[in-house]
C-alpha positions as CSV (number, residue, x, y, z in Angstrom):
1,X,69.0,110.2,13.0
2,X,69.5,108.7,9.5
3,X,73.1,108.5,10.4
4,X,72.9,106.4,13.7
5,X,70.0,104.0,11.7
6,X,72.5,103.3,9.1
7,X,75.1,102.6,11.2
8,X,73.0,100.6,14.0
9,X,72.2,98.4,10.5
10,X,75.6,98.0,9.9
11,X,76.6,96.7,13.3
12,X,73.9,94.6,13.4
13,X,74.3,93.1,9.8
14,X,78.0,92.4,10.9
15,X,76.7,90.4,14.0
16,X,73.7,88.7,12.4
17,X,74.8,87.3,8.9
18,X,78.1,85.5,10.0
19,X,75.7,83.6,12.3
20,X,73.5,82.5,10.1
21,X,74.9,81.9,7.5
22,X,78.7,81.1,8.3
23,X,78.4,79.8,12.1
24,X,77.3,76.6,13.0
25,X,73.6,76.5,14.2
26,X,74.4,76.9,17.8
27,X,75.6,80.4,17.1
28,X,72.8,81.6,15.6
29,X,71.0,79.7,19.0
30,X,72.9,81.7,21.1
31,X,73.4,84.8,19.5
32,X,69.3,85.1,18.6
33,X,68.6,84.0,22.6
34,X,70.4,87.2,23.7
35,X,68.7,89.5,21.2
36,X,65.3,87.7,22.8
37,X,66.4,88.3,26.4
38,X,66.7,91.7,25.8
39,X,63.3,92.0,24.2
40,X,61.8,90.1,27.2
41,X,63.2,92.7,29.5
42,X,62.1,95.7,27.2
43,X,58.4,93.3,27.3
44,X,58.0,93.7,31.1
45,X,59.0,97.5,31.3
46,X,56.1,98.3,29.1
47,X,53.9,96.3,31.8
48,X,52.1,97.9,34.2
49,X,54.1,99.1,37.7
50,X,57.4,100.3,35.6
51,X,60.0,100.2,38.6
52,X,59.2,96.4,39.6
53,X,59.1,95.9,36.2
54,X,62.4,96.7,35.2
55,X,63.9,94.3,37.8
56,X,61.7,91.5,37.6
57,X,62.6,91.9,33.3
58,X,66.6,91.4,33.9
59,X,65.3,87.9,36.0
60,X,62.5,86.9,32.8
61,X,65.9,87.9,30.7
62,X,67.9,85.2,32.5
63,X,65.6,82.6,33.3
64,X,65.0,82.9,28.9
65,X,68.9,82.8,28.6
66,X,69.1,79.7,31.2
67,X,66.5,78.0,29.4
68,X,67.5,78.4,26.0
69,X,71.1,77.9,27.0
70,X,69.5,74.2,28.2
71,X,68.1,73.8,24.7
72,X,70.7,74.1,22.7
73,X,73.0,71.8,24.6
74,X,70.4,69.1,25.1
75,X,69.7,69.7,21.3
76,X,73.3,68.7,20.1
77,X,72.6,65.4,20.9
78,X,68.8,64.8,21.1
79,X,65.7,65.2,18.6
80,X,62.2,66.5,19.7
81,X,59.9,64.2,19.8
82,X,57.3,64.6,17.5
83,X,54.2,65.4,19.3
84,X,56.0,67.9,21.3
85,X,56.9,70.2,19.4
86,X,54.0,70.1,16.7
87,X,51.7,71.0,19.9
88,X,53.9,73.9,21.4
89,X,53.6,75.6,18.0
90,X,50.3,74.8,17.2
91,X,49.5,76.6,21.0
92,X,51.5,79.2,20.1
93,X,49.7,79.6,16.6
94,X,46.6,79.5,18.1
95,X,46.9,82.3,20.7
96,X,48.1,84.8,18.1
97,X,45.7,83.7,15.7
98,X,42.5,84.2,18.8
99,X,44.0,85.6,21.4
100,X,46.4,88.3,19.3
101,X,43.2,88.9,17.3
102,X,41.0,89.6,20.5
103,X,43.7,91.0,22.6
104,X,44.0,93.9,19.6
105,X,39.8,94.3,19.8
106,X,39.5,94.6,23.1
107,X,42.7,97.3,23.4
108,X,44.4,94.9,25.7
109,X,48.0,94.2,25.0
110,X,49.4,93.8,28.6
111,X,46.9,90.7,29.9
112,X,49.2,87.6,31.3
113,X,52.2,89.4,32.6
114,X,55.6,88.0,32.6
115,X,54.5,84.4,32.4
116,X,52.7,84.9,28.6
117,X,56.0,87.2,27.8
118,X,58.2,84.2,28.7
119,X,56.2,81.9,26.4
120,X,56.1,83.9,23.5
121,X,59.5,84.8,23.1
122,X,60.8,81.6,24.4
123,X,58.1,80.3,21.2
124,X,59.7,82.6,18.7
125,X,63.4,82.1,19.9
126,X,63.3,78.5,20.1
127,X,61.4,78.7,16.3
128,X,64.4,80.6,15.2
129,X,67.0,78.7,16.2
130,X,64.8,75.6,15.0
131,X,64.1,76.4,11.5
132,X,68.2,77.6,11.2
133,X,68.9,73.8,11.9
134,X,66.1,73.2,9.0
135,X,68.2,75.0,6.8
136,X,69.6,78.8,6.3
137,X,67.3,79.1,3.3
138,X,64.2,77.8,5.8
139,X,65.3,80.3,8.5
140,X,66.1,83.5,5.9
141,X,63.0,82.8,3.9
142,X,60.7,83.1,6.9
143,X,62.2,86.1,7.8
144,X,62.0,87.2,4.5
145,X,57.9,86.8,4.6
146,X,58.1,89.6,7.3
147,X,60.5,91.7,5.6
148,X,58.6,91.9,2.2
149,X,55.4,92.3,3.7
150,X,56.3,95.0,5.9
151,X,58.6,96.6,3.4
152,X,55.4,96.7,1.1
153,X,53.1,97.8,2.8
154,X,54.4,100.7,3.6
155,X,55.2,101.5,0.1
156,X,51.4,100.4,-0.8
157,X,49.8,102.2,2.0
158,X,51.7,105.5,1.3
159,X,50.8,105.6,-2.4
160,X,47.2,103.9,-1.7
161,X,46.4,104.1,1.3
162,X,42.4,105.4,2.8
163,X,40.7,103.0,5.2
164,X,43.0,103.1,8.4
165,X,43.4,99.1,9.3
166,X,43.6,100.4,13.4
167,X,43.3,104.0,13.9
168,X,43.5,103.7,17.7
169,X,46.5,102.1,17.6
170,X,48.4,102.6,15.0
171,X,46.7,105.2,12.4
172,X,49.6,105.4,9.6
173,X,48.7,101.7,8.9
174,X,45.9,101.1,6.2
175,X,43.9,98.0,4.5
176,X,45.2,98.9,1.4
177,X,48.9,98.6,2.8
178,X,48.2,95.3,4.9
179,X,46.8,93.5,1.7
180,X,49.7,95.4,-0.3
181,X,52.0,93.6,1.7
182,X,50.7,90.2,1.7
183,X,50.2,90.4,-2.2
184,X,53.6,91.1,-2.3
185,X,54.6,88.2,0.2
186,X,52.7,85.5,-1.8
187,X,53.5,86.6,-5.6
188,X,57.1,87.2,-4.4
189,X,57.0,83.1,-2.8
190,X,55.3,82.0,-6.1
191,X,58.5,83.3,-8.1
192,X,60.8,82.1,-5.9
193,X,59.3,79.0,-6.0
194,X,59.2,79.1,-9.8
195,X,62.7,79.6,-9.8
196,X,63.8,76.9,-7.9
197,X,61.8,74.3,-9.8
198,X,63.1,75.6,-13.0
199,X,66.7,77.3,-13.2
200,X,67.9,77.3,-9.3
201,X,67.4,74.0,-7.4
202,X,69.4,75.8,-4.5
203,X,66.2,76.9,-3.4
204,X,64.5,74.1,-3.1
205,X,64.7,74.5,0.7
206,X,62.6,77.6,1.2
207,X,59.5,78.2,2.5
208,X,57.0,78.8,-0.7
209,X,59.5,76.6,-2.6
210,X,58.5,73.7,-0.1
211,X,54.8,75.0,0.2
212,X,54.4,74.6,-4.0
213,X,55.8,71.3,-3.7
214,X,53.4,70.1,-1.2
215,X,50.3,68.6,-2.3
216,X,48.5,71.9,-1.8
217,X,50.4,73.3,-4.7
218,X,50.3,77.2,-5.4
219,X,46.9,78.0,-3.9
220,X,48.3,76.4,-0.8
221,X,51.3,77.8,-0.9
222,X,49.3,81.2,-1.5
223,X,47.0,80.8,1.5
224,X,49.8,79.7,4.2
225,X,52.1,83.0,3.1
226,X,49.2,85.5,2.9
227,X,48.2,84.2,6.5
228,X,51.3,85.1,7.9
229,X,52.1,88.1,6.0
230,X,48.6,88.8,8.1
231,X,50.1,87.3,11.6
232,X,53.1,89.7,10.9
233,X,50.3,92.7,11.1
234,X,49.2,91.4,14.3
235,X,52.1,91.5,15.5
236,X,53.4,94.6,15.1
237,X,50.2,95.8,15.7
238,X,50.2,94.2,19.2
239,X,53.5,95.7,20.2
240,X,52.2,99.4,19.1
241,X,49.1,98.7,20.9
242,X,51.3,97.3,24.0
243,X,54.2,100.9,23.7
244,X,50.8,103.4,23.8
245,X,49.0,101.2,26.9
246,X,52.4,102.3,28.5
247,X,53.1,105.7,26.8
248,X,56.2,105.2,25.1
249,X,57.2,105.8,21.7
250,X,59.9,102.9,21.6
251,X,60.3,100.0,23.4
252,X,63.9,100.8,24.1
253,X,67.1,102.5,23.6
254,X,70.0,99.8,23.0
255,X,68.9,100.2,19.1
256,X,70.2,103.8,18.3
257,X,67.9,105.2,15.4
258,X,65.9,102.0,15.8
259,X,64.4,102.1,19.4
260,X,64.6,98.4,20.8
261,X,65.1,95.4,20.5
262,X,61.6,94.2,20.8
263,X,60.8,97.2,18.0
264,X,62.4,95.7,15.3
265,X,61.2,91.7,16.1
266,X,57.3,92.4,16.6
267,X,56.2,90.9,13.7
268,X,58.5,88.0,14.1
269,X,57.0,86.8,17.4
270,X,53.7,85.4,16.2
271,X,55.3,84.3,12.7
272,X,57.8,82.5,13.1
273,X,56.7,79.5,15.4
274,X,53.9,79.2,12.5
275,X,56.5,79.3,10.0
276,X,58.5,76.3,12.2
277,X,55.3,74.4,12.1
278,X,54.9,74.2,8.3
279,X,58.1,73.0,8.0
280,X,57.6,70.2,10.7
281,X,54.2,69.2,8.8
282,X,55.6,69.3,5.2
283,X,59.0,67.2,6.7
């Protein structure tokens, strides 16, 4: 098992980091929209009636790809307007921010069927390939908010660990992890920031760099990160709620050692579009 992890990481690290950081941003559009398709089909199989499902999932796949394909070549040439944008993120905010929240109380992670799957991962796809063209440090720095917190919390919630955050749905996660992991998230932003105000001006771009610099300073800069350290927790909690409504331990198989796609991107889904947003505000 440790084997085929390793060497699903590999394969994966050799796809991903030449498009993000050597590609032009289109690559990363179109390489990150496939990666999303297939988590939109591994979505609907883990809906209820399983054999429809896994047909109607290819077509939510390629109507994704179709409509992402349309992005990104209307996007060489065009600019969204303003208002747009800001209030597809802010609607996307908002529903993991209320709806996640109740959807996770009420044990109810399969509500709104293909048309909410759609959504969502069209939200976070198109905040991917958005915050790339902001920047590779914008787009890795995000990321990196998910990384750290989850990396953390683990670490935090082994060694510390007593009151169980969701024992229903996922019982090896605990309070002490979750707020492990966003202290780790914001003091981690805070040095980062620190450094690129003082000895690497290279980072100037990032996320908590760009936070501190906004009027809102470090306590700002504090709150926004430790907010979606927390979204990243719904998230992944919403997908192990969404896997034991249907049974299954992973969401898929095309991820040897890893399960699927969807699997390893939970925690991205509500974060990122927030992430896009910040940047859009503070531009």
């Amino acid at each position: 098992m440790l084997r085929q992890r390793v060497l699903t990481a590999i394969v994966l690290l050799a796809i991903l980091l030449p498009a993000i950081f050597i590609a032009p941003p289109w690559v990363w559009g179109a390489v990150s929209l496939a990666f999303l398709a297939v988590a939109a089909h591994e979505w609907v199989c883990l809906l209820p009636g399983a054999a429809r499902s896994r047909r109607r999932g290819w077509g939510l796949a390629a109507l994704l790809v179709a409509a992402g394909l349309a992005v990104l070549i209307w996007r060489q040439n065009h600019e969204w307007p303003p208002a747009v944008l800001l209030l597809l993120l802010s609607g996307l905010g908002s529903f993991w921010v209320f709806g996640g929240a109740s959807r996770l109380r009420r044990h109810e992670a399969r509500a709104g069927g293909q048309p909410l799957v759609g959504v969502l991962l069209f939200g976070c796809w198109l905040a991917l390939y958005e915050l790339r063209l902001h920047g590779t440090d914008a787009l890795v720095s995000s990321m990196a908010v998910v990384w750290i917190a989850d990396i953390a919390a683990f670490f935090v919630g082994r060694a510390f660990g007593r009151r169980k955050l969701a024992p229903s749905i996922s019982p090896g996660k605990s309070w002490e992890g979750a707020l492990g992991g966003a202290a780790a998230v914001v003091l981690t932003g805070l040095a980062v920031a620190g450094l690129a105000a003082s000895v690497w001006p290279a980072l100037g771009g990032c996320l908590p760099a760009r936070l501190v610099a906004s009027p809102g300073g470090a306590l700002a800069a504090s709150v926004v990160l430790a907010s979606l350290a927390a979204l990243s927790v719904v998230g992944d909690l919403h997908e192990s709620l969404l896997k034991r409504q249907a049974g299954v331990k992973d969401s898929g198989w095309i991820l040897p050692g890893h399960g699927g796609v969807l699997d390893r991107i939970d925690a991205l889904i509500p974060t990122m579009p927030v992430a896009l947003l910040v940047f859009e505000v503070l531009r």
